[in-house]
C-alpha positions in Angstrom: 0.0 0.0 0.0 1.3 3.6 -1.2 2.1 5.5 1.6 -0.8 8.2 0.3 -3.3 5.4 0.6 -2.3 4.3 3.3 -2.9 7.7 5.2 -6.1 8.0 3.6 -6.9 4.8 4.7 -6.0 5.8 8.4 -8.0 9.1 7.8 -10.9 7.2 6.7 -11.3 4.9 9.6 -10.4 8.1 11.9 -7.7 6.0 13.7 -6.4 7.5 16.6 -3.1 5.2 17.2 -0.7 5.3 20.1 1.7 3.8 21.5 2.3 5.9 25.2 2.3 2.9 27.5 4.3 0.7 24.9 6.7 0.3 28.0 4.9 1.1 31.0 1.2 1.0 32.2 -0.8 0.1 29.3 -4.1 -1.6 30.2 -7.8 -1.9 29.3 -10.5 -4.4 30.4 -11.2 -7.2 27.0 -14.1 -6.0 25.8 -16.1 -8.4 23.3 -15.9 -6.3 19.7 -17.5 -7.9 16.6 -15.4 -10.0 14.6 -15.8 -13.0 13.6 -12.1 -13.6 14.7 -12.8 -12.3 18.4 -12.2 -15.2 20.6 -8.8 -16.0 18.6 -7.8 -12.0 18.8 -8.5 -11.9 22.6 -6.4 -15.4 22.9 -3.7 -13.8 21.2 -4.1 -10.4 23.8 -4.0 -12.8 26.3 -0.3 -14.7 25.1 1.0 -10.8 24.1 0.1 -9.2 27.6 1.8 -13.0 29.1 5.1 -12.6 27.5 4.7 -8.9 28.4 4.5 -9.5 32.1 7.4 -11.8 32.1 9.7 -9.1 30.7 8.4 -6.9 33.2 9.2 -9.2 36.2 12.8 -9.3 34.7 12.6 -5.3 34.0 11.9 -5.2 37.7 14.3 -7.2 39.0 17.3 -5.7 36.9 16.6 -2.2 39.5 17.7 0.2 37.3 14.5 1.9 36.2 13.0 5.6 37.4 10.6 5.0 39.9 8.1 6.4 37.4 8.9 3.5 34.9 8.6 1.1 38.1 5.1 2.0 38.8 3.8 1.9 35.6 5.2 -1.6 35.4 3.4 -2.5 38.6 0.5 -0.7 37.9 0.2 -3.0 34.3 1.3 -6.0 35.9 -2.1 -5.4 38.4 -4.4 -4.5 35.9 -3.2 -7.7 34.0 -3.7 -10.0 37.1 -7.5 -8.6 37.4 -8.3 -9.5 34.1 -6.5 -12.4 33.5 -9.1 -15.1 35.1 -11.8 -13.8 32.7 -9.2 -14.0 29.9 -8.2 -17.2 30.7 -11.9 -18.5 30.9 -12.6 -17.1 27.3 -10.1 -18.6 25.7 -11.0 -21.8 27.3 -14.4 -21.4 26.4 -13.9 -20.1 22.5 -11.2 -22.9 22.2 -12.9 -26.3 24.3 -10.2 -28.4 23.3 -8.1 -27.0 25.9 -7.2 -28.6 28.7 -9.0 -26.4 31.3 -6.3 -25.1 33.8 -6.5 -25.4 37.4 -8.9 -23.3 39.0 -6.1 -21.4 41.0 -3.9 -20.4 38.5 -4.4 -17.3 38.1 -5.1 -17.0 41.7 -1.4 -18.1 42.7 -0.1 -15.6 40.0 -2.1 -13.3 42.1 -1.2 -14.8 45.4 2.6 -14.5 44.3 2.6 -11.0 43.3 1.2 -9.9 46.6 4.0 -11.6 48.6 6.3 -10.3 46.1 7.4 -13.9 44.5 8.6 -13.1 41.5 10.0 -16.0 41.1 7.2 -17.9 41.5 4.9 -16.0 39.0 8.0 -16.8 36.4 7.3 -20.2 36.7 3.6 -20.1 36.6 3.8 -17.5 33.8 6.2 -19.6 31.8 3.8 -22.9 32.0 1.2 -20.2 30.7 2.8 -19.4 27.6 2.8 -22.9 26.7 -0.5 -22.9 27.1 -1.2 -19.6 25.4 1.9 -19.2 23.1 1.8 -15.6 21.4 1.8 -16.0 17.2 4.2 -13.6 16.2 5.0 -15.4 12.6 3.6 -12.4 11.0 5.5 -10.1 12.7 9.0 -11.4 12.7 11.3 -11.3 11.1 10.7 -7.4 10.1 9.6 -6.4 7.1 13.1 -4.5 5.6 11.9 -3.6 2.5 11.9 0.0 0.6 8.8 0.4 0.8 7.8 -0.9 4.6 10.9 1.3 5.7 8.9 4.6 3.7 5.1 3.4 5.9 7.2 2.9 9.0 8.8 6.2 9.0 5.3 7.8 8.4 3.6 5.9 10.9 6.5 6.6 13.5 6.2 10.5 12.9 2.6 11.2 12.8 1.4 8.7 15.7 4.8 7.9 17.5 7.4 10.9 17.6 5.7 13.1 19.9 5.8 11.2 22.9 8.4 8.6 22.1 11.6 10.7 20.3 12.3 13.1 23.6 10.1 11.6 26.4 9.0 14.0 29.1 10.5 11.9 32.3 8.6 14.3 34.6 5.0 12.8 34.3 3.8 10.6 36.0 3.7 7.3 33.4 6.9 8.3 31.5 6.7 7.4 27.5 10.3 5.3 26.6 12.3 5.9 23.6 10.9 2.7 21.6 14.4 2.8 19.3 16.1 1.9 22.9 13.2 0.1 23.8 13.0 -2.4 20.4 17.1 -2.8 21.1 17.0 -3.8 24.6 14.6 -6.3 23.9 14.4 -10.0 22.0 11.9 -9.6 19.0 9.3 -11.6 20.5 9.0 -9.5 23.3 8.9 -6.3 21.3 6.8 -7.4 19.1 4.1 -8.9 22.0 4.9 -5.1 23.8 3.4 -3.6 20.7 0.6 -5.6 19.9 -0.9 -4.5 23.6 0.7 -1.4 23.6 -1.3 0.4 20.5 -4.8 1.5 21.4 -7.3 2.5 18.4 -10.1 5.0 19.3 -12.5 4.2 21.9 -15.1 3.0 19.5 -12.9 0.0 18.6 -12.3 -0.8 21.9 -9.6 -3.3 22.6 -8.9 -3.8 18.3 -5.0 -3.4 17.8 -5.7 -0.4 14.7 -2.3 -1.4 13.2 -2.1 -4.2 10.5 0.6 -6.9 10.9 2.7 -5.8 8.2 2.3 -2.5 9.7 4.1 -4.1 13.1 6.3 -5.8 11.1 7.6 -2.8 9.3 7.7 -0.6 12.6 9.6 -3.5 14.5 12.2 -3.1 11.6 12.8 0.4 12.0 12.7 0.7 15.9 15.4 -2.3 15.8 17.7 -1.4 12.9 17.1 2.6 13.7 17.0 3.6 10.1 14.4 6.4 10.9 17.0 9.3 8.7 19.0 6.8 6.7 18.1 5.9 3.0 
């Protein structure tokens, strides 16, 4: 898609993308949207916002963050726990071949982040994204060509740049820089922190607006940082 089109496009659905909380507290409750697709999209919310927490339980650990990236890390990590038995039950419910998990699961992942065991929610959380393994086959490897680096860089400065190239430390949920973020980070997990951390308009409620090659193509230039090379 011509880059032209594909702002009309954008303009024509009035899509209101951002990625603020990419890194920090990003959270909304699943609501049910219509798509015939829903119960695998909200499975696939529910593997992204798993490998999510697990990077950051490490995050945490490592100590080195502001105190304002800390608590929007907690903060997520909460609002992730509250949801998760109602996700967990969905995707059990749209996909009954599933082996139903134990009915405290989600309770000891809750249990273990009030005594502050994060070991223990590692383990738990692994076994869960065996379970619920994010599909990120579209996604990665990026999308490196001409014409995916040209989108990127359009979709990076019209919904991205503003918050993201010179973040304001001062507030209270701090953006991060996504090129450090993207290079600090495997693929998977990147990839998984951007497919929960871009919110359409309200009206779409929890749809990711961004196609995967979209993704793809930002992953690329977030990893290889070609945002001003040719």
């Amino acid at each position: 898609m011509a880059v032209s089109n594909f702002l009309s496009y954008r303009s024509h659905r009035a899509i209101a993308a951002f990625l603020k909380y990419i890194g920090g507290a990003a959270f909304l409750l699943p609501l049910t949207f219509n798509s015939v697709n829903a119960g695998a999209e909200e499975a696939q919310r529910l593997a992204a916002d798993i490998v999510v927490m697990l990077g950051d339980l490490r995050r945490l650990s490592e100590g080195d963050l502001l105190v304002r990236h800390q608590q929007g890390l907690k903060e997520r990590i909460e609002g992730v726990l509250a949801y998760m038995p109602l996700a967990v039950r969905s995707a059990e419910s749209n996909f009954p071949d599933l082996k139903p998990l134990p009915e405290n699961s989600t309770e000891r992942l809750r249990n273990s982040w009030a005594a502050g065991d994060l070991n223990a929610m590692r383990v738990d959380l692994t076994q869960l994204t065996e379970r619920f393994p994010f599909s990120y086959a579209n996604l990665v490897p990026p999308d490196q060509r001409a014409a995916a680096k040209n989108m990127a860089r359009q979709l990076h400065e019209n919904y991205c740049a503003a918050c993201h190239d010179n973040p304001d430390l001062e507030v209270s949920r701090p953006a991060w820089s996504l090129y450090n973020l993207a290079k600090s980070l495997e693929h998977v997990e990147f990839a998984a922190r951007l497919y929960v951390g871009v919110r359409g308009e309200h009206m779409m409620a929890m749809e990711n607006p961004l196609k995967d090659m979209e993704m793809s193509a930002l992953i690329a230039l977030y990893k290889n940082d070609y945002a001003n090379v040719d």
